[in-house]
Residue, then its C-alpha position, 0 to 999 in steps of 0.5 A: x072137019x068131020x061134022x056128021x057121026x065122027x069116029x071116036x075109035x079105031x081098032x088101028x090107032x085107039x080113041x079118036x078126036x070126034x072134032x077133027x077126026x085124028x087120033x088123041x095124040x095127033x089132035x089139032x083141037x086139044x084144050x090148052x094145058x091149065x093156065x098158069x096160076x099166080x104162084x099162090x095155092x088157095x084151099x077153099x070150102x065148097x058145096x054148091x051143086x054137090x048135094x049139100x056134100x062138102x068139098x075142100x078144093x086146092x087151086x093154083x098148085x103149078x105142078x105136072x100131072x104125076x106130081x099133081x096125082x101124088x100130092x093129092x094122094x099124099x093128101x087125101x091120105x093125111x085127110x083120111x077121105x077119098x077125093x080127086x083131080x079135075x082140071x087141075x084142081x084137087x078136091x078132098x072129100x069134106x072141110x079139111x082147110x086148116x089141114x091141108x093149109x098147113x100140109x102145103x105150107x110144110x111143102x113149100x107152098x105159098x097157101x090162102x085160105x079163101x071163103 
């Protein structure tokens, strides 16, 4: 375990993981993959901590990573706003609930509209 100035790439093997010192994809310490959600997709409003800008963020969408991307790109494109994906969580630039409620349960999706 590496504690003191840990490489974090190497022209041999790229990005390295400053924790324990192996390349990303033979990393020991990796974060868990998200947790598995209920099955319910919840659509909420936020604002908090984002300078008074308005968020719409998707949860509990229990897709893979390129499904995820095409979703959101899907939607921020109905949405006509930018947006992207963190943590698996989607967010939309401004209040698009009602819109995107409706776009997911369209696909299949069991939707909550939370706050």
């Amino acid at each position: 375990m590496r504690t003191e100035n840990p490489t974090v790439y190497s022209s041999k093997s790229g990005r390295m993981c400053p924790k324990c010192g192996r390349p990303l994809a033979e990393c020991v310490c990796k974060k868990p993959d998200r947790p598995v959600g209920d099955g319910v997709v919840r659509v909420q409003r936020e604002s908090k901590g984002r300078k008074g800008k308005t968020v719409t963020l998707v949860t509990g969408v229990l897709l893979g990573n390129e499904a995820l991307h095409t979703l959101l790109s899907d939607l921020k494109r109905l949405c006509g706003s930018g947006g992207a994906l963190k943590d698996g969580v989607l967010e939309i630039q401004g209040d698009h609930r009602d819109t995107l409620v409706e776009e997911l349960k369209k696909r299949g999706f069991k939707v909550k509209k939370v706050g």
